[in-house]
C-alpha positions in Angstrom: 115.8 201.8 84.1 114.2 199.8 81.9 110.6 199.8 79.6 108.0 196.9 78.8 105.5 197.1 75.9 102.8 194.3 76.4 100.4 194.4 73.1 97.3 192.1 72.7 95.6 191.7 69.5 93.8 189.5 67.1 96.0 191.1 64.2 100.1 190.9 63.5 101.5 193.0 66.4 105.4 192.5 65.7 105.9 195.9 63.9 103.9 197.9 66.3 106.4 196.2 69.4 109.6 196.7 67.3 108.5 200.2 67.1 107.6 200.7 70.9 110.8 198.8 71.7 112.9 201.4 69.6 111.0 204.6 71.4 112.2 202.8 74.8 115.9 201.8 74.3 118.4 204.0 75.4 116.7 203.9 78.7 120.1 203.0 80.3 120.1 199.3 78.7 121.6 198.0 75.7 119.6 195.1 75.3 115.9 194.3 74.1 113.6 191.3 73.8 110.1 189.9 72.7 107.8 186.6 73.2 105.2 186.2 70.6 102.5 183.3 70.9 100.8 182.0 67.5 98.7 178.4 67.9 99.8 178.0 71.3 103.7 178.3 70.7 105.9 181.0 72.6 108.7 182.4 70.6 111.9 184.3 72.2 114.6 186.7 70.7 116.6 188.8 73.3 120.1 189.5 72.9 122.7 192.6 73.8 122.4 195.9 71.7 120.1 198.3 70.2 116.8 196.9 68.8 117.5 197.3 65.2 120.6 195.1 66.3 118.7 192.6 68.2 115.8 192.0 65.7 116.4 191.3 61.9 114.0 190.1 58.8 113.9 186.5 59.7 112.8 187.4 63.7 110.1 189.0 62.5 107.3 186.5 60.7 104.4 188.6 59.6 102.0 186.2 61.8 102.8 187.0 65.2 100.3 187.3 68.4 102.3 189.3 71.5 101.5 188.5 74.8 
């Protein structure tokens, strides 16, 4: 089983996805991911393992627009 968190804002939206990804892991996957659009340019981070794991500091820039 597995959980998606789609946010859509005018505001940063990274901490409020790193906190909806961590309610939903342990869902039967070790693994977690996000896209984030700013000006027009997709950015990815997925790998294996727990979202604390997965996402550090420098994944995380305070100006990010989810899609």
């Amino acid at each position: 089983m597995c959980g998606i968190v789609g946010i859509v804002g005018k505001r940063d939206v990274n901490v409020q996805l790193y906190d909806a990804l961590t309610i939903l892991q342990h869902r039967g996957q070790d693994a977690a991911g996000m896209v984030t659009c700013q000006d027009g340019r997709m950015s990815q981070q997925k790998a294996n393992g727990l979202v604390q794991d997965v996402f550090r500091t420098r994944h995380m820039p305070w100006r990010t627009m989810a899609i």
